[in-house]
ZAFIMI-727963 format. One record per residue: residue in three letters; x, y, z of N, C-alpha, C, O in turn. Coordinates in steps of 0.02 Angstrom, whole numbers, plus 50000, padded with zeros to 5 digits. Example, Ala and Ser with C-alpha at 12.3 -4.5 7.8 and 13.67 -1.06 7.14 Angstrom:
% residues 2
ALA506604971650390506154977550390506604983550390507124983450423 SER506424988850354506844994750357506455000250394506705005750402 
This chain:
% residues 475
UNK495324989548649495664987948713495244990748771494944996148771 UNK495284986548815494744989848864495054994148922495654992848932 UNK494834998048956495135004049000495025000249051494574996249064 UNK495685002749091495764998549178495165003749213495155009849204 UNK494735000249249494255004149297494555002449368494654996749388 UNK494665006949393494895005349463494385009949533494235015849537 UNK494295006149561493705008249602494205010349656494775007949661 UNK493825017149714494165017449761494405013149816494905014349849 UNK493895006649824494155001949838494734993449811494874987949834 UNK494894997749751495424993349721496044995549754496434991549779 UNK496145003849756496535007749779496845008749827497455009749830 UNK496255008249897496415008949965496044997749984495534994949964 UNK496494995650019496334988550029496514988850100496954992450122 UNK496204985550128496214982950207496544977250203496294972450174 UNK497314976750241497864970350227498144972650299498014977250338 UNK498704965550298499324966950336499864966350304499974964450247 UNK500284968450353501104972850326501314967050328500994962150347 UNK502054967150302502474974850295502294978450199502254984350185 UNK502234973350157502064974350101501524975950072501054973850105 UNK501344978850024500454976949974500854972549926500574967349912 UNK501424973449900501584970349831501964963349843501974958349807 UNK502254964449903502674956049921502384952450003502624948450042 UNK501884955550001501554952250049500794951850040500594946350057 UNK500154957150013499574956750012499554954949956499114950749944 UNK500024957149893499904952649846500044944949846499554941349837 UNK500654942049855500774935249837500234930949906500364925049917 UNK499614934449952499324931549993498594932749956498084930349979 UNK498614936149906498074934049883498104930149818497654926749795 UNK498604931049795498894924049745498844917849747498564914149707 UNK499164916449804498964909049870498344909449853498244905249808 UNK497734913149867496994912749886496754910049804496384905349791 UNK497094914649757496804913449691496894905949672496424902349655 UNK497674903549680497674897149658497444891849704497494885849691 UNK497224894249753496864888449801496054888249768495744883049758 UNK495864893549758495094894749725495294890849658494894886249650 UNK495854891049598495954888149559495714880149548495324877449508 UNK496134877649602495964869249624495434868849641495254862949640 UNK495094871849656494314869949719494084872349608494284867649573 UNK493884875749584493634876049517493684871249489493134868549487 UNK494284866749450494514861149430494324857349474494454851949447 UNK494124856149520493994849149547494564846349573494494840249578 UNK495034848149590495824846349596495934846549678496434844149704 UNK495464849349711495984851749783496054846149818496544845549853 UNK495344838949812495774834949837495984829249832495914823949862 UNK496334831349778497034825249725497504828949762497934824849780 UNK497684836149790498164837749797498804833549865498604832849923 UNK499254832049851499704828349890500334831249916500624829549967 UNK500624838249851501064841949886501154848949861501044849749801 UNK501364854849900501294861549823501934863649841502214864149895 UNK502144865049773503014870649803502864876349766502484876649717 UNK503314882649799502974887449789503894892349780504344893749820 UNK503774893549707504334894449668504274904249670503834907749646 UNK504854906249708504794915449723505274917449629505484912649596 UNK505314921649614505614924749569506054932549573505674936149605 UNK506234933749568506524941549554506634943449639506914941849692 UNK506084949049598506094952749691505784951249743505864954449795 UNK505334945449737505054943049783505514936849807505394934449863 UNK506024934249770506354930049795507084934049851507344931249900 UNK507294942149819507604942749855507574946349916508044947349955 UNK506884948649923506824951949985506104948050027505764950350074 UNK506044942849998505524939050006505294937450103504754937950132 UNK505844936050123505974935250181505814940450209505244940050231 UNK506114946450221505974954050251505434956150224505224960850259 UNK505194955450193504374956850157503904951450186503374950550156 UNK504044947450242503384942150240503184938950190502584937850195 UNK503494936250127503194934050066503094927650067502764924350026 UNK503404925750118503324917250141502824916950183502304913950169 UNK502934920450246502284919750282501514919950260501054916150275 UNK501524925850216500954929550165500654923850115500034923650111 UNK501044918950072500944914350063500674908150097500154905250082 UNK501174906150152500694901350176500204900750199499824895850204 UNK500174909550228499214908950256498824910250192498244908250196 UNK498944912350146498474913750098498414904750079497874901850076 UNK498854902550073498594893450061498244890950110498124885150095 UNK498034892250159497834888450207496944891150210496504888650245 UNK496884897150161496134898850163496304905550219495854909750211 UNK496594906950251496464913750296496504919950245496894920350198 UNK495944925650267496154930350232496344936950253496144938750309 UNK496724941250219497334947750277496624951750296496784955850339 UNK496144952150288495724957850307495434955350379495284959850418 UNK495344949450397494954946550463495414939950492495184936850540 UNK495944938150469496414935550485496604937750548496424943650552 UNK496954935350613497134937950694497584938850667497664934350627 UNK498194944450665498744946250665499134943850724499714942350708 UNK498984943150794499014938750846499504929950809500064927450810 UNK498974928950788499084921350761499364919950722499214914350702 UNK499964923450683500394923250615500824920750655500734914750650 UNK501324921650700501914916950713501664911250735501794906550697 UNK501434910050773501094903150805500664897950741500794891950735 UNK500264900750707500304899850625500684896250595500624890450576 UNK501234901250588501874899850535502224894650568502504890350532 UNK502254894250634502774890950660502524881250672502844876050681 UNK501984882450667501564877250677501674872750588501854866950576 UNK501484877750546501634872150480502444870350477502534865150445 UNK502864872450494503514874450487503944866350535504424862650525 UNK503314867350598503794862350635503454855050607503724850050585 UNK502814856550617502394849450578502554847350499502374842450466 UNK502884851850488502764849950408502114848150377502124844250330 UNK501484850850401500824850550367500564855950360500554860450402 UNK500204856150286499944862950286499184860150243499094856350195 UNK498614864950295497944863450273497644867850221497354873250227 UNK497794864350172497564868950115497074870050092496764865450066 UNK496804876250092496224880750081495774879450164495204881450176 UNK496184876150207495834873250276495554866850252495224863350290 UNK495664865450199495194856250199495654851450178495594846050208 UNK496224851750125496484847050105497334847550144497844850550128 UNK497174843050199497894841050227498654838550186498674832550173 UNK499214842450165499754839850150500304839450176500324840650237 UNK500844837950147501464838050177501744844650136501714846350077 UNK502004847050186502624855850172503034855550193502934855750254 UNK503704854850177504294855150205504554861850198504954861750151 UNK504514865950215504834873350214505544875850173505614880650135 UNK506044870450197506604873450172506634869150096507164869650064 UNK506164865750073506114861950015505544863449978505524862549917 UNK504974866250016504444867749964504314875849950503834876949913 UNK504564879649967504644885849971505464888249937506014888649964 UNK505334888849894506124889949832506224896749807505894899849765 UNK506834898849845506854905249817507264906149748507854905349763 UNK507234907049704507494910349649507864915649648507654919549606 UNK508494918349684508744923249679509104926849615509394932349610 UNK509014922849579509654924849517509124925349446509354927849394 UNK508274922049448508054921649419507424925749422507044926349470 UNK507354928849355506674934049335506184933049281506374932849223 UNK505524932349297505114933249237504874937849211504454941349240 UNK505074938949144504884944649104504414950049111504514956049103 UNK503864946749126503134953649146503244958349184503194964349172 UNK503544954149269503404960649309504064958049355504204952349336 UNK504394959849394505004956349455504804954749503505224954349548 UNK504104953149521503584953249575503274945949546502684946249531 UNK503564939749536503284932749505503114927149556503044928749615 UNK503064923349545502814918249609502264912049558501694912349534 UNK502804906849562502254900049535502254896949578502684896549622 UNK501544893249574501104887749627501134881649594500734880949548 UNK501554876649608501544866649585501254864749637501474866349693 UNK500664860649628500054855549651500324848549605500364848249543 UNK500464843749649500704839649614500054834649665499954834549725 UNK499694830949602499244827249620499434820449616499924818049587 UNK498844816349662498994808549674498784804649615498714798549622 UNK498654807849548498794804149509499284803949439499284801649382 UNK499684807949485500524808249464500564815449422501114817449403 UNK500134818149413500164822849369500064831449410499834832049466 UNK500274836449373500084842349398499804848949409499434849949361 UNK499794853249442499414860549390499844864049431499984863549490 UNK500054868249379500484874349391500154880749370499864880549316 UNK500144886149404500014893249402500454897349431500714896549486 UNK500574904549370501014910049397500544915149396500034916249363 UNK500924918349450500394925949474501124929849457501674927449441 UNK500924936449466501444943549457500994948349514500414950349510 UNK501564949449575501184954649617501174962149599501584965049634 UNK500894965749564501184971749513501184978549556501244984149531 UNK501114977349615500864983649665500294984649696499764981849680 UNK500334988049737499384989049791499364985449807499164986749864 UNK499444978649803498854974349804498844970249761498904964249774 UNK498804971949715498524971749620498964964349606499564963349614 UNK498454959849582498844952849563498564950649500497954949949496 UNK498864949749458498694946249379499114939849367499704938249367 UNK498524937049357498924930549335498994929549262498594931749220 UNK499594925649250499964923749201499584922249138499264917349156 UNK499474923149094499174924649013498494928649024498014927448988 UNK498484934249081497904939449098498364945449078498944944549059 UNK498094951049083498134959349084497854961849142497854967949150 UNK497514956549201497384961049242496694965349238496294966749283 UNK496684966549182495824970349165495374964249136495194963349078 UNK495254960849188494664955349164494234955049195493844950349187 UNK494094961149258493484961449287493024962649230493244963249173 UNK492344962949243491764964349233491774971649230491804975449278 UNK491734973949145491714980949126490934986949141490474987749101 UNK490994989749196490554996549189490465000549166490955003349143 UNK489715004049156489685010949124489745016549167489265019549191 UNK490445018249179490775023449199490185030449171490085031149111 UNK489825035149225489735042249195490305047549174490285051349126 UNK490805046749220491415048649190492255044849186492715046349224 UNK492305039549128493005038049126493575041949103493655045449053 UNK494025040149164494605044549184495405040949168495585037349215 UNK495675041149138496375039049126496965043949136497475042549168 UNK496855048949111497325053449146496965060649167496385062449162 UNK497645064549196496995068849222496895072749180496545077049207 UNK497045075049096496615080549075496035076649087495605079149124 UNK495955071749067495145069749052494795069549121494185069049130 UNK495175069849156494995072749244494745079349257494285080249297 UNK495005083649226495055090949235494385092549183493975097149190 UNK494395087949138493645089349070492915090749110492485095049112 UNK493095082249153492515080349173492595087149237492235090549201 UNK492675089949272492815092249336492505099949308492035102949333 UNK492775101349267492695108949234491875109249182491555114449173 UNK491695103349157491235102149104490385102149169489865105349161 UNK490575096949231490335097349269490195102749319489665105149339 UNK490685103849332490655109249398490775105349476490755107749533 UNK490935097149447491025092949505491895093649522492365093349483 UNK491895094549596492455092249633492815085149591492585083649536 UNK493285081749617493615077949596493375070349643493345064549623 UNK493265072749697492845067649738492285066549728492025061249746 UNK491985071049698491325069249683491105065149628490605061549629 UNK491615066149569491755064649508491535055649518491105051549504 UNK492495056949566492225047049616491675046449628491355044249581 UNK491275047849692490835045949701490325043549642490095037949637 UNK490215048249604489775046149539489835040049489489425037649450 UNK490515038349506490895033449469490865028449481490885024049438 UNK490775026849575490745022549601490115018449612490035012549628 UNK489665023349598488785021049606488815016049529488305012549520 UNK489195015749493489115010949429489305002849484488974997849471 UNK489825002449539489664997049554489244995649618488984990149623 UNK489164999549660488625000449708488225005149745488305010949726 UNK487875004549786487575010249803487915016049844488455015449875 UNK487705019049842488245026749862488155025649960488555028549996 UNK487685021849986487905021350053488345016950072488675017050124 UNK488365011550016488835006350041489535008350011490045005450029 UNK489535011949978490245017249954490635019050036491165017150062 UNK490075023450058490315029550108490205023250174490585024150222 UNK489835018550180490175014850239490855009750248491175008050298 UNK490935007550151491415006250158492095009650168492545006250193 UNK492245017950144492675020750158492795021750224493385021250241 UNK492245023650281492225023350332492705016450367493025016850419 UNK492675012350339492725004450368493615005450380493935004050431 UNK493875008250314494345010050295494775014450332495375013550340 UNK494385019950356494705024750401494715020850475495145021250519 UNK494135017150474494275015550555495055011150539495485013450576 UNK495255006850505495875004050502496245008050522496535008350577 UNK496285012250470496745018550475496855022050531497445023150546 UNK496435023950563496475026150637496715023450703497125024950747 UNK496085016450682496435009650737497165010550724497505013050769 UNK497485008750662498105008750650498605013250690499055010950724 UNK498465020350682498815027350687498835027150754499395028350777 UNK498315025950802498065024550875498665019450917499125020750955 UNK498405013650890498925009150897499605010350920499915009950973 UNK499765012350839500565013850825500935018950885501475018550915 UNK500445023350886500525028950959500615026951004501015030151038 UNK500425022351027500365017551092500855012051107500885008251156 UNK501135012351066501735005351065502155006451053502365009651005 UNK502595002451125503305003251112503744995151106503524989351104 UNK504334997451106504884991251100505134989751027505564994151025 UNK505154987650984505624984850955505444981150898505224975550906 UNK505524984750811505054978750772505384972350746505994971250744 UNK505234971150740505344962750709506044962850650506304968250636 UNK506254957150623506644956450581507544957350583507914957550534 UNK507734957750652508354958750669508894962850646509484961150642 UNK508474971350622508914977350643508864978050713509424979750732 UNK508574977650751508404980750820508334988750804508694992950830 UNK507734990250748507484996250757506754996650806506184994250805 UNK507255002250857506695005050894506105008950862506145013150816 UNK505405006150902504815009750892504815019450915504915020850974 UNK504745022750886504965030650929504125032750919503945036750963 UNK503625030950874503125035250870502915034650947502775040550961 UNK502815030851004502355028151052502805036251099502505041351114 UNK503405035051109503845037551150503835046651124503935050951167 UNK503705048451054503455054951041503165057451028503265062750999 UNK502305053551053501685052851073501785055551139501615061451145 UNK501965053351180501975052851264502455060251272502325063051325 UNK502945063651232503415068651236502655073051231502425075551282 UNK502275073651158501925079051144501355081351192501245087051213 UNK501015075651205500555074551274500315071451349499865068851383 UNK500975073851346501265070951419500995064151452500845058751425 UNK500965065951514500805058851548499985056351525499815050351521 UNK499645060451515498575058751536498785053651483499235054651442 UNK498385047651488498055046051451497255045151427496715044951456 UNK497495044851355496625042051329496555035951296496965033851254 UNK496105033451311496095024651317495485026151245495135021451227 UNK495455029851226494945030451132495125037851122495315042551156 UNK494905036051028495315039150989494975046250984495275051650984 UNK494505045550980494315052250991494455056251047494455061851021 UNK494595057351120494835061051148495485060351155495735063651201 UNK495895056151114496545059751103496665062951056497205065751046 UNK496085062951012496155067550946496065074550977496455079050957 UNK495625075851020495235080251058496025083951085496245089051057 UNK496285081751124496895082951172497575085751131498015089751146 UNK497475082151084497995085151031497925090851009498365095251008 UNK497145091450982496965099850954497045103551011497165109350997 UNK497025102651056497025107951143497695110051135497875115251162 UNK498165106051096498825109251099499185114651070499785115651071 UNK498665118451042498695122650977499075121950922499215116250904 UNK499275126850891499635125450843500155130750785500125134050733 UNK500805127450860501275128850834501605125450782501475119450776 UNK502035128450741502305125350692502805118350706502795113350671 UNK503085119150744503505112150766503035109350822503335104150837 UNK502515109450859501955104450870501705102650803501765096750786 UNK501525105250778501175102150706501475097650649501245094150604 UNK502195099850677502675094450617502725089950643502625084550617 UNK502935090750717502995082650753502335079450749502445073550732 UNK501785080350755501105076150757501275073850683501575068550673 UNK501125077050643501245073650577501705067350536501575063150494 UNK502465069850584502815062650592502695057550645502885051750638 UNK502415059350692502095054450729501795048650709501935042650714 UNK501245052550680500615049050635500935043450590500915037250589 UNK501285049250549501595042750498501925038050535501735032450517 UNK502375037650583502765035050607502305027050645502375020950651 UNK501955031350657501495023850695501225020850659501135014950673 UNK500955023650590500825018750552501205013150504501115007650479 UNK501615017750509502345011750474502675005250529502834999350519 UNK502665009450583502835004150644502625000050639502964994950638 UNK501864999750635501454994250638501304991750583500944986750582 UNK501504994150535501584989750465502114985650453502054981650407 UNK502624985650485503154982750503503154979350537503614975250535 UNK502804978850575502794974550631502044969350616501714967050663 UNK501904968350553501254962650526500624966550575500274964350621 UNK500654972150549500004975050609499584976450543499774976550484 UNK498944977550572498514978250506498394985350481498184990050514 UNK498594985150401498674994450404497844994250335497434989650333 UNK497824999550297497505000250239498145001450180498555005750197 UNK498234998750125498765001850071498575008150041498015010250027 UNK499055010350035498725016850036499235022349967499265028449975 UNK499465019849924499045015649891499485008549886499295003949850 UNK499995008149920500335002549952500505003450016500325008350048 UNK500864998750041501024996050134501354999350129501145004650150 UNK502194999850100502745001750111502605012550120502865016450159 UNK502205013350079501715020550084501195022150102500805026150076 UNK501135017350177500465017250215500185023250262499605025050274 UNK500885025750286500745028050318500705036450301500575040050349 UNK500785039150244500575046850204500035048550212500085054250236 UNK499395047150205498965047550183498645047250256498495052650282 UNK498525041150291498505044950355498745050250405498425053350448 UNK499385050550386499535056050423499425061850381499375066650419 UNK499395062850348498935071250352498375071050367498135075250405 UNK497935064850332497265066150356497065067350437496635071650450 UNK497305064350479497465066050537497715071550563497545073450619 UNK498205075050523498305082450526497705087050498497575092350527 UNK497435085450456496695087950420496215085850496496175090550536 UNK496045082550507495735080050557495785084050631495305086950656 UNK496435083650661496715086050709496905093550719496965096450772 UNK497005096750637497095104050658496675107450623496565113250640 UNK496355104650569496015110350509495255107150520494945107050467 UNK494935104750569494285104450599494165100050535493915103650492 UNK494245093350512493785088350481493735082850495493845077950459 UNK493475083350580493465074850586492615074450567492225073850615 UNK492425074850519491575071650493491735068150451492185068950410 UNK491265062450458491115059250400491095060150329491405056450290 UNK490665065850310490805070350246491485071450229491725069750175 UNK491735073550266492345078850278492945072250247493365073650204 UNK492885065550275493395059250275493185055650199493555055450150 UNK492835054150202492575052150157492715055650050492845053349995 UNK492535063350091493085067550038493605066350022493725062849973 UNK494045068650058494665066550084494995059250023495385059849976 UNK494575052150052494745049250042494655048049942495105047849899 UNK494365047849938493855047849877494065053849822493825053949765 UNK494545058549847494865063149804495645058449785495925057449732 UNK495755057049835496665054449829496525047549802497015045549772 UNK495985042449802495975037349776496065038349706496425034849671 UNK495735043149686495675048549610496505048349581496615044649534 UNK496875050949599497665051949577498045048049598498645049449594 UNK497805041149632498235034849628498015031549585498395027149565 UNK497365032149555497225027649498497575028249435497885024149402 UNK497405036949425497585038949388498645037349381498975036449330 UNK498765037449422499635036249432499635026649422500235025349413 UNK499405022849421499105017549407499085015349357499415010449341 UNK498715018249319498505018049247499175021149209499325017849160 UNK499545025749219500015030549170500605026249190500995024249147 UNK500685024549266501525024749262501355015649306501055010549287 UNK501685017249364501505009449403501705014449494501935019849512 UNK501415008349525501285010849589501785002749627501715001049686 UNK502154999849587502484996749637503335000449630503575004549591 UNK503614996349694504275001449699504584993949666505164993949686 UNK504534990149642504794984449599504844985849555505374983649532 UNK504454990149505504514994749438504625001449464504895004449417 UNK504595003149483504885010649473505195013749545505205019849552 UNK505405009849590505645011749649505145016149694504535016749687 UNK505505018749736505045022049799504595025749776504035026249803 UNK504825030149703504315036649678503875034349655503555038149618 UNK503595025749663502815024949654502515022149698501945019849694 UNK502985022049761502685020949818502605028449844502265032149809 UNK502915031249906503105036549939503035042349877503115048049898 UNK502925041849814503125048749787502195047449767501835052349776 UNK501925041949747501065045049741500695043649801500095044949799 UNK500845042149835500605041049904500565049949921500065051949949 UNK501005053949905501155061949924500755063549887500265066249914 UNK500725062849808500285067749780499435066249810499025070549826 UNK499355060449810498655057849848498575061049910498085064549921 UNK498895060349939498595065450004498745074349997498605078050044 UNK499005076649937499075083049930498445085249909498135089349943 UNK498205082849853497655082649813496935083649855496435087249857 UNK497215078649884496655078749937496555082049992496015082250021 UNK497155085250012496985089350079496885096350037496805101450071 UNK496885096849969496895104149942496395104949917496175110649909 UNK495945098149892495355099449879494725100749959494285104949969 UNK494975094650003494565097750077494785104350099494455106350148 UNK495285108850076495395115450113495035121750058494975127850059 UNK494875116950018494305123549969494735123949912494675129049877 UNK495295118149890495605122349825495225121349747494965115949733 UNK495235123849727494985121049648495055115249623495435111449652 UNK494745113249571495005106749517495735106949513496105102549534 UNK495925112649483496465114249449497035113749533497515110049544 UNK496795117649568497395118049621497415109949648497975108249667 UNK497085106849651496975099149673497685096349631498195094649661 UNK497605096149558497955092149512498615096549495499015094649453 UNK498685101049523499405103749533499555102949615500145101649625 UNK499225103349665499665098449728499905094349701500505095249691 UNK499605087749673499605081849644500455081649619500885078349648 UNK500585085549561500785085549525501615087749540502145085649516 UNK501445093349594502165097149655502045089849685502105085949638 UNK501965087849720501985085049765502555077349764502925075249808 UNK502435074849700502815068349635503335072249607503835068749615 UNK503505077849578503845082549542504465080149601504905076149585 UNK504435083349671504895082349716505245076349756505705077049796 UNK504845068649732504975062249746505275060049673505685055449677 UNK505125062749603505395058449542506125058149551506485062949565 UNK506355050449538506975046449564507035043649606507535040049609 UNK506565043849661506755039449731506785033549721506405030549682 UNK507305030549759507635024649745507325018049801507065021049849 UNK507255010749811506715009749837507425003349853507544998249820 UNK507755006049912508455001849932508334999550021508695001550067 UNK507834995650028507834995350093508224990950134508274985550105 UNK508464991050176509014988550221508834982050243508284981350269 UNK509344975650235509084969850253508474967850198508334961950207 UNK508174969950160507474967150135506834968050168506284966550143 UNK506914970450220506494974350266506154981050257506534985350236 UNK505324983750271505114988850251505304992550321504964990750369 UNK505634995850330505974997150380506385004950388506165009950416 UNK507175004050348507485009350340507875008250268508365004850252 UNK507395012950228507275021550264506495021850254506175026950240 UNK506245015550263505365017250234505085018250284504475018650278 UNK505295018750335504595021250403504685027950385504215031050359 UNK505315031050399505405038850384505455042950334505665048750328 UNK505145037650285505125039650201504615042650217504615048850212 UNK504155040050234503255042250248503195048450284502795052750264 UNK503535049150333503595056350365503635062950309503215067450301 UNK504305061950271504545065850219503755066650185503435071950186 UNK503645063850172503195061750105502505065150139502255069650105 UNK502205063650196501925066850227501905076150222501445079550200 UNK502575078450250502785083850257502665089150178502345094350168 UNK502985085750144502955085950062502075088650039501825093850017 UNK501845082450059501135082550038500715090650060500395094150022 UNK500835091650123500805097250152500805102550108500355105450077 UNK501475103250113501935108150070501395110750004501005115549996 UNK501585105549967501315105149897500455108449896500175112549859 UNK500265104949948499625108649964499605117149965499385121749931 UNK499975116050026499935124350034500155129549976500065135549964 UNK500455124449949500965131749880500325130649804500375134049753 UNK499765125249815499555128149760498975131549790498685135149749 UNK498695131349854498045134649861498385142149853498005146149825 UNK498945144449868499235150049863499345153349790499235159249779 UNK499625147449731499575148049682499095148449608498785143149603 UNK498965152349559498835149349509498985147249472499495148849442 UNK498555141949455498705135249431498715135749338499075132349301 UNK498325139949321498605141349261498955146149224498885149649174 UNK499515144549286500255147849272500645142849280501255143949283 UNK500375135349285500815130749296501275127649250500935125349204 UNK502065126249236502365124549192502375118649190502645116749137 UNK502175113649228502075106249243501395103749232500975107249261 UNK501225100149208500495096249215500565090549239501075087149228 UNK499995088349281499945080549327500265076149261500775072849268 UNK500025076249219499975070449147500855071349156501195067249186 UNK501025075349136501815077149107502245072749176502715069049161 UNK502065073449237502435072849289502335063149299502755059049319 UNK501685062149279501625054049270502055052149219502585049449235 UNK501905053149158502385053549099503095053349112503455050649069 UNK503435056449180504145057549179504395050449225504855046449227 UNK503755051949260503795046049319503985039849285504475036649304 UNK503675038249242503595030649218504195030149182504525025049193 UNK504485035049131505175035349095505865035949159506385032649156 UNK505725039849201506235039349270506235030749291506765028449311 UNK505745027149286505495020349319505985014549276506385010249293 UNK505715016849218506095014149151506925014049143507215009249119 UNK507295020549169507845021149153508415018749209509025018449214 UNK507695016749256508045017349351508495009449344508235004949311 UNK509025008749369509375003749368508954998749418508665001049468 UNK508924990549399508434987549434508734984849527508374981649565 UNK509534987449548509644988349612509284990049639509024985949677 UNK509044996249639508675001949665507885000249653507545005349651 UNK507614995749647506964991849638506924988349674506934982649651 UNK506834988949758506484982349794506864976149802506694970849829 UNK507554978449764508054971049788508384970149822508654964649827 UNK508544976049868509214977049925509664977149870510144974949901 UNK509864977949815510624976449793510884981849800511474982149815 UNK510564986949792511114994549807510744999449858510344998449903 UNK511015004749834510805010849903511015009149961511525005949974 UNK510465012250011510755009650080510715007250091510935007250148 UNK510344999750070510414992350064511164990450059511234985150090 UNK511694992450034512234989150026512844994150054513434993250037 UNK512595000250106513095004950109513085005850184513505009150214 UNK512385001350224512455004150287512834996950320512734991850288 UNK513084996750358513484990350410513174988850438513484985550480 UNK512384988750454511784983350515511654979250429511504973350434 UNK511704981250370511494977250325511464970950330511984967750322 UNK510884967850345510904962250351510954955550266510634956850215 UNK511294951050270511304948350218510934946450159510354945850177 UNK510964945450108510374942350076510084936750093510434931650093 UNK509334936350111508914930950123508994925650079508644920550085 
């Protein structure tokens, strides 16, 4: 059987919100089965496609963008260079015309409330994240393909496993983390470094570190952004934007029109303990805003848990002196490390295992990582990791309306805060006094995932999906 290799860029993806799993996935699904037809020779027989949702993509499909996400992925646009600008005017344009240009070359007819079918009552076995594509051609006949959005990003289609890339010779393969801790201790290499070495099997180590770079600028643009904007996101809670408004509380009136001297202005503020907590929910806060609002985030290691991982790094950045290149790049390339690894053991969508594989490894990833940039050991790295998930196992993944919204903007804060935490208590601690191991805490994760009632999975059917009164109906 062959081992999942997951590169740090499988991990961290440059998309737009509100989803990775019901929006960047089923938009690169669209892309796959449009590449499908253009392979076969099929794209232009094509005359009409309906596009059949399943499980949980049928019931929160709507508040997840899974329609929108779809139709641009049929039309050939892709979420990384796509105008975020141009998605309603977009959408609204196939919607009123009833034409949709598929892959951009083959003109059809789309009727929206007829070719777009939600399945609410119906599930396919693999994953609750399903979605089939009917191409019904002009010579009466058809091709059908199912995808499964499984998390991140991450899309496998139907009689795949998903591991059908093109297998490398890994210097060190990693599945869980003892064999993390082998290589780390056998070496004398950091855990980022480990990556890095790993990653030169698929390219060269500058185009590694400019692509992570590429990555952070999202991330930043993002965090920047989110700071800066106010009013009101989309999807009819009428939840207010607050990061822009407790941006402007922390540093008053000046502004800075780039990101670096407001990074600059922030550190001038020293650092007190409640300045430092609020920046930190800030951070997160703007990045969820704007993931919510179809703004372009990085997954991290999904949308709905986009915004963790920036916000500490930004707290790493902003108070513990690492805005370098080196310094980010670490950073990033350590926590890609223990989402893979959480990947491989358990699952990283909140469709299988609720929030604690969104928001709960999204924490250990940025623990890991801010404990290995603050000087901690191998060992103290993979016990952040490990505190950090320990304190999210069970979270329930019940968002309001079908919307990534509430309680997931302020999930990320928590989770943020957490990450922190976890940091600080193992550089303080030793680690082999630990009664928990990363392995054991994945291990629990995936059996918690298993036992979790499937309400509490990404469907609105329970939690505060069904307990608060703005609840908006099922889509």
């Amino acid at each position: 059987m062959q081992r999942e290799q997951i590169s740090v860029f499988d991990i961290f993806k440059i998309g737009i919100g509100p989803s990775s799993s019901h929006t960047l996935g089923p938009w690169r699904a669209a892309q796959q089965f449009t590449a499908s037809l253009k392979k076969e020779e099929l794209l232009t027989q094509v005359e009409q496609v309906k596009v059949l949702l399943y499980g949980s993509l049928a019931k929160t499909g709507i508040g997840h963008g899974t329609d929108v996400a779809i139709l641009l992925g049929l039309t050939g646009a892709d979420p990384v260079t796509f105008d975020v600008n141009a998605i309603d005017s977009t959408i609204a344009s196939i919607k009123d015309d009833q034409l949709l240009s598929l892959s951009g070359e083959q003109l059809i007819s789309f009727k929206y409330s007829d070719d777009m079918i939600f399945l609410f009552l119906e599930s396919l076995p693999f994953h609750p994240n399903a979605v089939t594509f009917q191409a019904f051609l002009n010579n009466g006949k058809a091709f059908s393909e199912t995808y499964y959005s499984v998390g991140g990003g991450f899309v496998v289609k139907e009689g795949e496993t998903g591991n059908e890339k093109e297998q490398v010779d890994l210097p060190f393969p990693v599945d869980k983390a003892s064999e993390l801790l082998h290589w780390c201790l056998s070496t004398g290499l950091k855990v980022s470094e480990i990556v890095m070495e790993n990653e030169l099997s698929w390219r060269k180590e500058e185009e590694t570190r400019k692509g992570i770079m590429q990555h952070f600028k999202v991330m930043k643009d993002c965090t920047y952004r989110g700071c800066h904007t106010s009013g009101f996101l989309p999807g009819g809670l009428n939840v207010g934007r607050r990061a822009a408004a407790l941006n402007k509380r922390l540093i008053g009136n000046s502004v800075y029109t780039d990101y670096t001297s407001w990074i600059m202005a922030i550190r001038s503020g020293g650092n007190d303990f409640n300045y430092i907590l609020d920046w930190v929910s800030c951070f997160a806060l703007a990045v969820n805003e704007e993931n919510a609002s179809f703004g372009r985030v990085v997954t991290a290691p999904t949308n709905g848990a986009a915004g963790v991982i920036p916000a500490v790094l930004q707290y790493y950045i902003a108070f513990c002196d690492g805005y370098t290149d080196e310094k980010i790049t670490q950073f990033i390339a350590c926590a890609s490390e223990i989402g893979s690894i959480f990947k491989k053991g358990a699952t990283i969508s909140a469709a299988m295992g609720g929030c604690q594989a969104e928001i709960g490894v999204s924490s250990a990833m940025a623990a890991a990582a801010l404990t290995e940039c603050l000087g901690g050991s191998q060992r103290q790295v993979l016990m952040a990791a490990e505190i950090a998930m320990e304190h999210h196992l069970g979270l329930t993944c019940d968002p309001i309306g079908g919307l990534v919204q509430i309680p997931c903007i302020e999930r990320n804060t928590m989770g943020a805060i957490k990450a922190i935490t976890a940091c600080q208590l193992a550089l303080q601690s030793n680690p082999d006094k630990a009664k928990v191991s990363l392995d054991a805490v994945v291990n629990t994760m995936w059996e918690t995932a298993l036992d979790m009632n499937s309400k509490y999975k990404e469907t609105s059917d329970g939690g505060l999906a069904t307990n608060i009164p703005i609840s908006l109906p099922e889509c």
